[in-house]
VOPAGU-2260 file (C-alpha; in pm, 1 decimal, decimal comma):
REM VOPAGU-2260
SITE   aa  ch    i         X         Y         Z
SITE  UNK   A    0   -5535,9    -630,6    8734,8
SITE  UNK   A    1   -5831,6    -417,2    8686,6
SITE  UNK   A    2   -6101,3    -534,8    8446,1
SITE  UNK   A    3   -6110,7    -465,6    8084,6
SITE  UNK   A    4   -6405,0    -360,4    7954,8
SITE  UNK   A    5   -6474,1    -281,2    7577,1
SITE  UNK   A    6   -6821,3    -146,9    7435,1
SITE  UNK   A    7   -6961,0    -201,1    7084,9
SITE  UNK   A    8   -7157,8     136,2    6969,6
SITE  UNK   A    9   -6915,0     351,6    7235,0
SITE  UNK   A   10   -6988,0     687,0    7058,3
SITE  UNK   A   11   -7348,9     644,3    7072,7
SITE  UNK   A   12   -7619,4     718,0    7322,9
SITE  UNK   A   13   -7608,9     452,5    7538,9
SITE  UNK   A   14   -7238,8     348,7    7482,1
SITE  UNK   A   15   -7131,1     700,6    7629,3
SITE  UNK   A   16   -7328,0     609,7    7924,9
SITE  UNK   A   17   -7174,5     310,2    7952,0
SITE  UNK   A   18   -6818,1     416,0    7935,8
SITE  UNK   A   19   -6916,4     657,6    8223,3
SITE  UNK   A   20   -7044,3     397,4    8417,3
SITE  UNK   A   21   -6714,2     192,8    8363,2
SITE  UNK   A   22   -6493,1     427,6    8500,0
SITE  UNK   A   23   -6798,3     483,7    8799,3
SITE  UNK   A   24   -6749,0     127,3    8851,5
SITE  UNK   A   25   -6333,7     105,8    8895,6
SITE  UNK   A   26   -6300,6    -113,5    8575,5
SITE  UNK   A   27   -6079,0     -10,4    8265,3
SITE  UNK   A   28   -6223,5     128,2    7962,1
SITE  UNK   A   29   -6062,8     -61,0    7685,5
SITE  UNK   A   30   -6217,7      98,2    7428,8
SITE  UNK   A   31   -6511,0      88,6    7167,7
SITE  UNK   A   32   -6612,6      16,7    6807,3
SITE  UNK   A   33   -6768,8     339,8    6630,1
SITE  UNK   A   34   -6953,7     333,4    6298,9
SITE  UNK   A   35   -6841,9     743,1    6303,4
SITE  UNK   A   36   -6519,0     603,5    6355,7
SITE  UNK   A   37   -6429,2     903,9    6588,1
SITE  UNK   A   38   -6429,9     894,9    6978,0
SITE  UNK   A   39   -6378,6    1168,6    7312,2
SITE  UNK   A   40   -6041,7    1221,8    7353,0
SITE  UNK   A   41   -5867,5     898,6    7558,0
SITE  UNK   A   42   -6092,4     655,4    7388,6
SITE  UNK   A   43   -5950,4     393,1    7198,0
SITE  UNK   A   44   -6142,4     317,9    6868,2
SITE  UNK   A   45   -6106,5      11,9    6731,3
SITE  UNK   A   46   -6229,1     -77,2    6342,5
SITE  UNK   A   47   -6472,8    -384,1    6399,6
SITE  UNK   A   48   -6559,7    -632,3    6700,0
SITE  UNK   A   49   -6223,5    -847,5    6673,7
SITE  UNK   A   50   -5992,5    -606,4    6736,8
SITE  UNK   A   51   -6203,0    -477,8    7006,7
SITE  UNK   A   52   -6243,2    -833,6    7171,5
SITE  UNK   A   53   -5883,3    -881,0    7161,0
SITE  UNK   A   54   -5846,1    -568,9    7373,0
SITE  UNK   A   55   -6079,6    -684,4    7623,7
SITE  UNK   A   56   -6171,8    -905,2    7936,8
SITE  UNK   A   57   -6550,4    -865,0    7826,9
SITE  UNK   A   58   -6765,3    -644,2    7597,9
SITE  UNK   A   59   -7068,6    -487,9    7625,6
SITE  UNK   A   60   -7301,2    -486,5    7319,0
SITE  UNK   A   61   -7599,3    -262,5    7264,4
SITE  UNK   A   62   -7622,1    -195,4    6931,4
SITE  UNK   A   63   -7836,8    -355,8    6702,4
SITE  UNK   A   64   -8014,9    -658,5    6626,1
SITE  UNK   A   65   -7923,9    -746,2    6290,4
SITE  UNK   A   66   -7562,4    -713,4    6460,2
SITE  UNK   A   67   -7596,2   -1004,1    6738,0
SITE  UNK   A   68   -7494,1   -1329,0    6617,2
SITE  UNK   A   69   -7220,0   -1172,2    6429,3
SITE  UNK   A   70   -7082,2   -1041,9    6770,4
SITE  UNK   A   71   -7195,6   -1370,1    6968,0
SITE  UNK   A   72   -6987,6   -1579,7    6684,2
SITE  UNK   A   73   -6644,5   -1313,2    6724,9
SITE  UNK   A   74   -6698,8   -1353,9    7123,7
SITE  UNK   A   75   -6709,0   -1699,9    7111,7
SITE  UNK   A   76   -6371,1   -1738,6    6847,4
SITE  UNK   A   77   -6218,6   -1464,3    7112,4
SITE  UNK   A   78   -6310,7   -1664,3    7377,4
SITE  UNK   A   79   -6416,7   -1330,5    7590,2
SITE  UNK   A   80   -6765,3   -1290,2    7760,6
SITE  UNK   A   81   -7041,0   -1094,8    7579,9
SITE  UNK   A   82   -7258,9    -878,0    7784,1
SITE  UNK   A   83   -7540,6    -808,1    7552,7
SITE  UNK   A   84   -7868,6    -523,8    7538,0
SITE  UNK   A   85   -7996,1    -554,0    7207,5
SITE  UNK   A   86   -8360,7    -600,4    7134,9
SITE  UNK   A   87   -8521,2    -704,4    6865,1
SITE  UNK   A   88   -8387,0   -1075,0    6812,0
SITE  UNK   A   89   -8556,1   -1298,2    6563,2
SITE  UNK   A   90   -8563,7   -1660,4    6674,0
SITE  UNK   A   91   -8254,5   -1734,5    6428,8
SITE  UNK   A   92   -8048,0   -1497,6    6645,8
SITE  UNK   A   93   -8118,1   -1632,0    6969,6
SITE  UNK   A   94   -8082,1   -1960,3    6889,1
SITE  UNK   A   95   -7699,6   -1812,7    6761,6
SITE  UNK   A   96   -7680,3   -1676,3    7072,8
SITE  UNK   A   97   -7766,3   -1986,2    7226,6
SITE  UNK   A   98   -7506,4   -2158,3    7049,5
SITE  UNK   A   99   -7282,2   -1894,3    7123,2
SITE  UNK   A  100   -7334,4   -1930,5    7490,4
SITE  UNK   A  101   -7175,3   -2326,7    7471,1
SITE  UNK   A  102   -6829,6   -2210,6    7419,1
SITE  UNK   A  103   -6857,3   -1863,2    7604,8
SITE  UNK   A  104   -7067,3   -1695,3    7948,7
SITE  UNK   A  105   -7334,6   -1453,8    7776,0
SITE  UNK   A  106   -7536,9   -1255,0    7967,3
SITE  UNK   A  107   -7818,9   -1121,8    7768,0
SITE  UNK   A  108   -8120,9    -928,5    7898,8
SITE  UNK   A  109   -8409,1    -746,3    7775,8
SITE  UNK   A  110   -8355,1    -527,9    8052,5
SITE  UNK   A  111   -8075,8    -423,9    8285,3
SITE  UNK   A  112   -8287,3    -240,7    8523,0
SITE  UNK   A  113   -8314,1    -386,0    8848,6
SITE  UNK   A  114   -8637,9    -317,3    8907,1
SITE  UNK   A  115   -8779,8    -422,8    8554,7
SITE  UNK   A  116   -8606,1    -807,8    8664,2
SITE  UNK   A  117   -8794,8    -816,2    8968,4
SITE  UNK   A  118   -9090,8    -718,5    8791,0
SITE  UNK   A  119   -9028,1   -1022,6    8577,9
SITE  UNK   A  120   -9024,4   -1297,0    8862,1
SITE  UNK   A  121   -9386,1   -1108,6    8988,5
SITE  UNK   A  122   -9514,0   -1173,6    8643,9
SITE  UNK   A  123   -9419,1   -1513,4    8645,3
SITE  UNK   A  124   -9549,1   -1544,5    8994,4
SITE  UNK   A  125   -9889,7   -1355,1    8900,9
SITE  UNK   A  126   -9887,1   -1579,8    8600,8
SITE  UNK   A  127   -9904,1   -1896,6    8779,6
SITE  UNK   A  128  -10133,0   -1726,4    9093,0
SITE  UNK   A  129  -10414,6   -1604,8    8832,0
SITE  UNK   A  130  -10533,5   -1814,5    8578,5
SITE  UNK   A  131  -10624,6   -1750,5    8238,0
SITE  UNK   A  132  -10984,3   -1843,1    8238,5
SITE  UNK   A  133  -11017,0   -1605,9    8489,7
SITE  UNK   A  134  -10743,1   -1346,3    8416,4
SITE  UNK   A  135  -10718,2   -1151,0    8080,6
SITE  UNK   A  136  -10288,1    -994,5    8039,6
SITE  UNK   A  137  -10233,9    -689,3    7874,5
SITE  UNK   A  138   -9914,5    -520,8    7830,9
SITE  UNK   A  139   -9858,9    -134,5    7726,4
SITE  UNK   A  140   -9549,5     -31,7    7691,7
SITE  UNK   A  141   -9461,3     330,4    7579,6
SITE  UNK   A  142   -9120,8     451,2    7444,4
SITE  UNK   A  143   -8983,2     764,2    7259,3
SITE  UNK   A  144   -9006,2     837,9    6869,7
SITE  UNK   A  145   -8673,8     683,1    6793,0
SITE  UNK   A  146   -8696,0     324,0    6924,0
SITE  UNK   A  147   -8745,1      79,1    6582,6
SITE  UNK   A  148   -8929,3    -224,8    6745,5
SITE  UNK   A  149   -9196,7    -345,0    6863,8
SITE  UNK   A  150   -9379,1    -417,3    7085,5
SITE  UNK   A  151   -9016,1    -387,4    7324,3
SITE  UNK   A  152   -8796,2    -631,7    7434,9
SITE  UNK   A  153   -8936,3    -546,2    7825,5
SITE  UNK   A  154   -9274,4    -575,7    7701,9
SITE  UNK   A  155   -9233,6    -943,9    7543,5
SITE  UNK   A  156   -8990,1   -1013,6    7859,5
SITE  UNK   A  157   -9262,6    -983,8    8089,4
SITE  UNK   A  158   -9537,8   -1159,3    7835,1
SITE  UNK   A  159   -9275,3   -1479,5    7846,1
SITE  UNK   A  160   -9273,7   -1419,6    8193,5
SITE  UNK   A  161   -9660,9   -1441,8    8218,2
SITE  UNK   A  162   -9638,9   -1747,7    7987,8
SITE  UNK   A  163   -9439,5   -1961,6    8186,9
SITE  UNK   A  164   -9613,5   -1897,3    8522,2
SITE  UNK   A  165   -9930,0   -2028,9    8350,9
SITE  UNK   A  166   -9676,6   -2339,1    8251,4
SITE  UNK   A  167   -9640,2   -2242,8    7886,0
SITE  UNK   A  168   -9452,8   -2019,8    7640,3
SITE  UNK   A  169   -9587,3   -1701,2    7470,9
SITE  UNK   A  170   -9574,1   -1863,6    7098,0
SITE  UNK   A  171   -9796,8   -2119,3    7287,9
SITE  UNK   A  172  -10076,8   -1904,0    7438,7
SITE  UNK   A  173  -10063,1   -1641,0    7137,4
SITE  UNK   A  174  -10077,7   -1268,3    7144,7
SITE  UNK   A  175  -10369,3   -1035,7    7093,4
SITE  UNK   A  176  -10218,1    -760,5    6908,4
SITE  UNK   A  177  -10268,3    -498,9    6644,6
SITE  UNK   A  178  -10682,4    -407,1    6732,3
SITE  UNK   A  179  -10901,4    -234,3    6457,7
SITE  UNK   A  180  -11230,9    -240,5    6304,9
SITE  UNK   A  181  -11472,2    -458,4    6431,6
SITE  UNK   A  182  -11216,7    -774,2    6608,1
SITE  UNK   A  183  -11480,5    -934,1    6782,0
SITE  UNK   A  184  -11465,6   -1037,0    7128,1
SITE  UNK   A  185  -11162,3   -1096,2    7305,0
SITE  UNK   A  186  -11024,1   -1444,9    7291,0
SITE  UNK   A  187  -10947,3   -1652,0    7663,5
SITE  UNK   A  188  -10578,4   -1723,0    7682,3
SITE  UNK   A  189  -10381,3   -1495,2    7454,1
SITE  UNK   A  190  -10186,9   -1213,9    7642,7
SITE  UNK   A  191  -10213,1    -852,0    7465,8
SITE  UNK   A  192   -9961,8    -604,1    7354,5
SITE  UNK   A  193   -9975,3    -238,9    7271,5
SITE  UNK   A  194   -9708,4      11,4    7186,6
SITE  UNK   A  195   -9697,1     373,6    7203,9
SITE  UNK   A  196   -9410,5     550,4    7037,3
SITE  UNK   A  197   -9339,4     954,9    7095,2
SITE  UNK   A  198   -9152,4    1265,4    7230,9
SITE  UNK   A  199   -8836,0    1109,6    7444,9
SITE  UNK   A  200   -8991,4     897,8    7724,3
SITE  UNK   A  201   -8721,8     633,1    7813,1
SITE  UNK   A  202   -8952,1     354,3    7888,3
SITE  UNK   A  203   -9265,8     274,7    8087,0
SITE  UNK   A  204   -9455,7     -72,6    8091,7
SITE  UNK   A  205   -9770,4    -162,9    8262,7
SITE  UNK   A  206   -9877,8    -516,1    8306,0
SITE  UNK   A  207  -10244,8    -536,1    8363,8
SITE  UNK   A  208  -10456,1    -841,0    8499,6
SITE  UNK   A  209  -10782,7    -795,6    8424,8
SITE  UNK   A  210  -11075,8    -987,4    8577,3
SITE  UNK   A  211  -11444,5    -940,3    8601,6
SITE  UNK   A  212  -11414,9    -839,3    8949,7
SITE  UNK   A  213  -11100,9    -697,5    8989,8
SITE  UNK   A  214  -10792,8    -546,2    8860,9
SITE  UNK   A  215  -10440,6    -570,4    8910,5
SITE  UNK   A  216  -10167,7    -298,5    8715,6
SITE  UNK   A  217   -9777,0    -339,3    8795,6
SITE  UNK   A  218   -9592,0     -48,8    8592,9
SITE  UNK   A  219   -9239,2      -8,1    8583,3
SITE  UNK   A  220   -9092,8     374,6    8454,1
SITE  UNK   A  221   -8755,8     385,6    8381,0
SITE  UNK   A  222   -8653,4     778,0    8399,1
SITE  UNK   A  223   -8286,8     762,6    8279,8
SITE  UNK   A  224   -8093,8     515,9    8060,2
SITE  UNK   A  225   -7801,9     523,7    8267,7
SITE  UNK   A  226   -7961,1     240,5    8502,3
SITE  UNK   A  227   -7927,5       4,0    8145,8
SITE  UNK   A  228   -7535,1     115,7    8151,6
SITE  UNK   A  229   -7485,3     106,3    8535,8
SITE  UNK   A  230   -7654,4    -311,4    8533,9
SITE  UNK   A  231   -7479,4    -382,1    8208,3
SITE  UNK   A  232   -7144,4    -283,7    8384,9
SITE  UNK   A  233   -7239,6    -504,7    8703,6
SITE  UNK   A  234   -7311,5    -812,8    8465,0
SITE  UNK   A  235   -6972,8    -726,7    8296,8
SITE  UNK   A  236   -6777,1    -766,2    8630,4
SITE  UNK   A  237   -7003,9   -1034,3    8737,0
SITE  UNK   A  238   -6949,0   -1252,4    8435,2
SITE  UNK   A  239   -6601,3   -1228,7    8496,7
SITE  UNK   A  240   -6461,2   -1597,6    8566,4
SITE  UNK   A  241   -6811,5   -1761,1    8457,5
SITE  UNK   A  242   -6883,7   -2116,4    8301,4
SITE  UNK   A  243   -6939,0   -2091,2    7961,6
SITE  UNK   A  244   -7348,8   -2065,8    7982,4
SITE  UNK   A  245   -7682,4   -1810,5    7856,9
SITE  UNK   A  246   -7735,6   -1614,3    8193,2
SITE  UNK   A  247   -7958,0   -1311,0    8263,3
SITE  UNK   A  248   -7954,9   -1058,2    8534,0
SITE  UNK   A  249   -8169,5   -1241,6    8789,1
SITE  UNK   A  250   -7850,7   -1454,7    8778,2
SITE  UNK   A  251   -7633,5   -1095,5    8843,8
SITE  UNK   A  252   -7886,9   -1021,5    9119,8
SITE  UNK   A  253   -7847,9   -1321,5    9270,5
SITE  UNK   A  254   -8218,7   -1446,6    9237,6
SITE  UNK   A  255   -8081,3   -1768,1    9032,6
């Protein structure tokens, strides 16, 4: 029996892509939740996340942040998988998530892009190669007018990233953030953030390692959102059958 698929936020941007991509893939579209409450013809709208979990092998969930432990908690009563894209997380909602994740296989990720992943594992491998003393981070990361926070969920991905190649965690080393006026110089350890917001750029990040003697840029420029929807669908299938358990896509990709 083909795979069931259902999508949280199918009317929107992204959850039209993904229910194109889940037909691409072979899978069954099972359906969506809609805050419009009106689908395309053939899709089945369902009124909230229960009813659309009880339709489902596994959903897909890129809506919004304030939205995530709700739909980690109804996963985990469904017992289905949870395939979630939303940024934005405070602390409190990952550590649902991580609760979540006991009863149920989660796959949550920052990024579905293949490319942005393996841009992760050189971060953390550029992290641990170049050392802080030595080695000022900076991260700029540029998205378009609509996108509500920041700096992104890439951008503080591949920060983490950074972080634990050096052996520590970005709440550890600190951020340097939010320049203006007269800051002073800049501080030895702290990896820095800026975001640019405007027109309808999908997403670009640049990850610069800065020394007095050299420097090192890796940029990753995502052109179309449809590669979110097309690794969101491959984690869905892949999840399939999982251990309960918090993965991310180097785990899809096989790098785990």
């Amino acid at each position: 029996m083909s795979l069931r698929i259902g999508i949280a936020g199918i009317t929107g941007r992204m959850g039209q892509l993904l229910a194109e991509e889940v037909a691409a893939a072979g899978a069954v579209l099972a359906g969506g939740t809609s805050r419009s409450g009106a689908g395309k013809q053939g899709e089945s709208i369902f009124p909230g996340m229960v009813e659309l979990l009880a339709a489902s092998d596994v959903v897909i969930d890129f809506t919004h942040a304030h939205t995530a432990a709700g739909h980690a908690a109804a996963a985990c009563r469904a017992g289905k998988p949870l395939i979630l894209g939303t940024t934005g997380l405070s602390p409190a909602d990952e550590e649902a998530l991580a609760e979540a994740a006991k009863t149920i296989p989660i796959v949550y990720a920052a990024n579905f892009a293949p490319g942005a992943n393996l841009v992760f594992e050189l971060a953390r491998l550029m992290g641990a190669a170049l050392p802080p003393e030595q080695y000022d981070v900076e991260i700029v990361e540029m998205h378009h007018r609509q996108k509500v926070d920041a700096p992104s969920g890439t951008a503080v991905a591949m920060g983490r990233a950074v972080a634990e190649g050096r052996g520590s965690t970005l709440e550890e080393v600190g951020v340097e953030a939010g320049r203006d006026g007269h800051t002073g110089a800049r501080k030895t350890g702290p990896i820095g953030f800026a975001s640019l917001r405007g027109g309808q750029l999908v997403g670009e990040h640049s990850m610069i390692f800065a020394a007095a003697s050299e420097q090192i840029i890796l940029t990753h420029r995502s052109f179309d959102r449809r590669v979110y929807a097309t690794g969101a669908v491959r984690a869905a299938q892949w999840v399939a059958g999982k251990a309960p358990g918090l993965y991310g896509m180097p785990h899809v990709l096989g790098m785990k």
